[in-house]
C-alpha positions as CSV (number, residue, x, y, z in Angstrom):
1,X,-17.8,14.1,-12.7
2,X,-16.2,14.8,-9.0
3,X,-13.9,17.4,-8.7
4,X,-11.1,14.8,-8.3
5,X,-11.5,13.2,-11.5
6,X,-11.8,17.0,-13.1
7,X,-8.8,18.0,-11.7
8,X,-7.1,14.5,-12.0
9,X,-8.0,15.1,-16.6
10,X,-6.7,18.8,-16.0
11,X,-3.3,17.2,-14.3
12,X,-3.4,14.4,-17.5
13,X,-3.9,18.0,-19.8
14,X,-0.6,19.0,-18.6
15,X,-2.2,21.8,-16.2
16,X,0.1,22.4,-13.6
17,X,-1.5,24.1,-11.3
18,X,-4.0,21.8,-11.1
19,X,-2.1,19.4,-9.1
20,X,-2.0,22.4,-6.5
21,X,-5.8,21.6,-6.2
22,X,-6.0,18.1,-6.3
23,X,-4.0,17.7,-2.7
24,X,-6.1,19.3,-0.3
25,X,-9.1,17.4,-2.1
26,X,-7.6,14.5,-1.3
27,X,-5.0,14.7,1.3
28,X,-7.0,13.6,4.6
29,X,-8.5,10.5,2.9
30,X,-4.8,9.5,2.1
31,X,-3.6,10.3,6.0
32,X,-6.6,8.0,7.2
33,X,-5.1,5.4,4.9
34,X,-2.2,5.7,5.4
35,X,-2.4,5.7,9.1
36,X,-4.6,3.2,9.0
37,X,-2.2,0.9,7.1
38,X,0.8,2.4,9.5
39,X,-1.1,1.4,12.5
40,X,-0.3,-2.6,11.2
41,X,3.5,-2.1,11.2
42,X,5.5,-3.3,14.1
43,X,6.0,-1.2,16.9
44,X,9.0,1.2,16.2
45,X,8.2,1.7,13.0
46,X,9.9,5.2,11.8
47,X,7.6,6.3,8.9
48,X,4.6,8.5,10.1
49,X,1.7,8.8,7.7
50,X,2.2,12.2,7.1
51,X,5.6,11.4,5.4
52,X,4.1,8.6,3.4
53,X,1.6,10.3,2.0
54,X,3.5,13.0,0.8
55,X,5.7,10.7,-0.8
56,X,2.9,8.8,-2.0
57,X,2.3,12.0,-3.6
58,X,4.8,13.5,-5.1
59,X,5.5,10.0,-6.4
60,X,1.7,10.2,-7.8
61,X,1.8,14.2,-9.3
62,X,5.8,14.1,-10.4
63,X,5.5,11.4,-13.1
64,X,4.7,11.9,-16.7
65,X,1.9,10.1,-18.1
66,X,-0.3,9.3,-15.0
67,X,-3.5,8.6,-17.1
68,X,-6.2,8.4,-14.0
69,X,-9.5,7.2,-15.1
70,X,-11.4,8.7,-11.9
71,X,-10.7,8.9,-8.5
72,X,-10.7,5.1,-7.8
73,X,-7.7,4.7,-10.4
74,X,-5.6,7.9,-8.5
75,X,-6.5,5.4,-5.2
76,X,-5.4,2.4,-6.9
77,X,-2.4,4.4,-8.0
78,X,-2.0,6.3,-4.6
79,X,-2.0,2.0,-2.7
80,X,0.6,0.7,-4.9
81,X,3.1,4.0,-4.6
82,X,2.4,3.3,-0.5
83,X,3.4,-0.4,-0.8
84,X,6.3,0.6,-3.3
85,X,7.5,3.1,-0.4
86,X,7.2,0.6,2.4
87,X,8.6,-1.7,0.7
88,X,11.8,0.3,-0.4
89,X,11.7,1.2,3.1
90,X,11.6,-2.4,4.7
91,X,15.0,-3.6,2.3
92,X,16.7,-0.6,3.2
93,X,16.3,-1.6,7.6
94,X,16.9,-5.1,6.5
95,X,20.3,-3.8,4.4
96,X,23.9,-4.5,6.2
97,X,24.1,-0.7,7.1
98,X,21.4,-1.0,9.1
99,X,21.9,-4.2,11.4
100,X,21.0,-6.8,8.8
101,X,20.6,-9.7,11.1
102,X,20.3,-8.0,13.9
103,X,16.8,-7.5,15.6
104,X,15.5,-4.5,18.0
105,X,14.7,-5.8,21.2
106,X,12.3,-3.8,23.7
107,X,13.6,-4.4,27.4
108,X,9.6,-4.5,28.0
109,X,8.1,-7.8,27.7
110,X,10.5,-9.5,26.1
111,X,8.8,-12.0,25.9
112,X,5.9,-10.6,23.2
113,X,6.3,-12.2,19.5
114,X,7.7,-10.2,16.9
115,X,5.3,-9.6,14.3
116,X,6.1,-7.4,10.9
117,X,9.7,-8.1,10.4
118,X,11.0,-6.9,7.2
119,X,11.8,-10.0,5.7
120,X,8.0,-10.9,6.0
121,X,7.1,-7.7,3.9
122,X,9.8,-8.7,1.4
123,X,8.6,-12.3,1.4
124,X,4.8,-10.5,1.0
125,X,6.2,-8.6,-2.2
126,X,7.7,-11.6,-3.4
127,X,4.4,-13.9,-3.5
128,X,2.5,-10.5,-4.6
129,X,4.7,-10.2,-7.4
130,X,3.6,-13.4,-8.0
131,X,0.0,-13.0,-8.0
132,X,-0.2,-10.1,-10.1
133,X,1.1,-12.0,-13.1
134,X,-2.0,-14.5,-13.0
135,X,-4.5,-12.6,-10.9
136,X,-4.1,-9.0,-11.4
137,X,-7.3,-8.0,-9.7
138,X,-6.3,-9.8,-7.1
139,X,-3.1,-8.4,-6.4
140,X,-5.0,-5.0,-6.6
141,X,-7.6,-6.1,-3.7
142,X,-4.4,-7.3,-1.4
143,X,-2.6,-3.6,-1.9
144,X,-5.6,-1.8,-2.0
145,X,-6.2,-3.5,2.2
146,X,-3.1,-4.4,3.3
147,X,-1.0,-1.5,1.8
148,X,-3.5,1.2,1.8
149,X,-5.3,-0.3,5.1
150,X,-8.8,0.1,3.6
151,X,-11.9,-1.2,4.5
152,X,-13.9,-3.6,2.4
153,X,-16.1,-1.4,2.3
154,X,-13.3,0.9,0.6
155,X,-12.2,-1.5,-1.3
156,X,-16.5,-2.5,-2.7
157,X,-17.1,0.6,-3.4
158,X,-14.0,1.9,-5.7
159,X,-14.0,-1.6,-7.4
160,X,-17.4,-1.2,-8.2
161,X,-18.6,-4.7,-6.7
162,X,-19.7,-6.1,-3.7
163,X,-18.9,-6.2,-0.3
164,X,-19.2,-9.9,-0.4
165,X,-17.0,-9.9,-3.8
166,X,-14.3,-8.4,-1.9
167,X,-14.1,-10.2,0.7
168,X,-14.5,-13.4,-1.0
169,X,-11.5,-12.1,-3.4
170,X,-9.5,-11.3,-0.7
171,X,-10.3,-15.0,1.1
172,X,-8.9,-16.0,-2.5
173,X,-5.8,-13.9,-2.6
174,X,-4.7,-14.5,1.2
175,X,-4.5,-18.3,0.9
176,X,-3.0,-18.3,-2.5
177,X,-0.2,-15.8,-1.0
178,X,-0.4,-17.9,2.4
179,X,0.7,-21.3,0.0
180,X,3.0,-19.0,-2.0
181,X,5.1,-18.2,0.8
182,X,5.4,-21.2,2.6
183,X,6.3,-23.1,-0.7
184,X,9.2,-20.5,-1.0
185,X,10.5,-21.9,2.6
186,X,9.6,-18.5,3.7
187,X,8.0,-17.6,7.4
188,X,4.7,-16.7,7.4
């Protein structure tokens, strides 16, 4: 048993100051992720991965009833609280408050395509949503790289399968989500 999934029972136990141990254990793995992940948003994007892994965090540690299995579940877990918090974070710039409609234009290179909108995200969530109902695994594998921005490697060795598994998965997942979205009307 690693000392994450000790400390990760001792946190199911009710032991609080166990979660006091279980952050610096894990913190710099989640950073890489979550900068690794952060390093895919458009340019300007607001969130640093220092502020989404601490809310990844305290999103993870403040809830009753976590239940981690081992370190790969708290990952799993840790993946889906990042999409959750990029997500909440992509409907609040696309709100009316914030310039719904209106788009942040760079007087350099205007002529560069804008990648990453917030719609796209949203329409991503949608067809994600989607996926999860009849391919649950699935849906894992797409947070687990797109949301958490690991590897397959990452991805092989949490799930337990291999590298090729993964990747053919993920071949699965990204042209199910790919006909999802464009039968919604929605850009891809």
């Amino acid at each position: 048993m690693t000392d994450v999934t000790r400390i990760l029972n001792a946190i199911e136990q009710g032991d609080a100051k166990a979660a006091d141990e279980l952050l610096p254990l894990v913190y710099e793995e989640l950073r890489l992720l979550a900068a690794q992940r952060l390093s895919q948003e458009r340019p300007g994007q607001t969130l640093q991965a220092t502020a989404l892994v601490h809310e990844a965090y305290l999103r993870l540690v403040g809830t009753e009833d976590q239940g981690w299995d081992n370190r790969g579940h708290f990952f799993k877990a840790a993946a889906e609280a990042m999409r959750r918090i990029l997500i909440e974070n992509a409907r609040r710039k696309k709100g009316l408050k914030h310039g719904d409609g209106w788009q942040r234009v760079s007087l350099e290179g205007l002529e560069a395509p804008f990648e990453g909108l917030p719609e796209d995200l949203l329409a991503l969530d949608d067809a994600l949503s989607k996926l999860a109902e009849t391919e649950p695994e699935s849906a894992t594998l797409v947070k687990l790289r797109y949301f958490a921005g690991m590897t397959i490697e990452q991805i092989a060795r949490i799930e337990g399968v291999s590298d090729r598994t993964v990747f053919n998965n993920l071949a699965y997942a990204r042209a199910w989500l790919h006909r999802e979205i464009v039968k919604d009307g929605k850009p891809t």
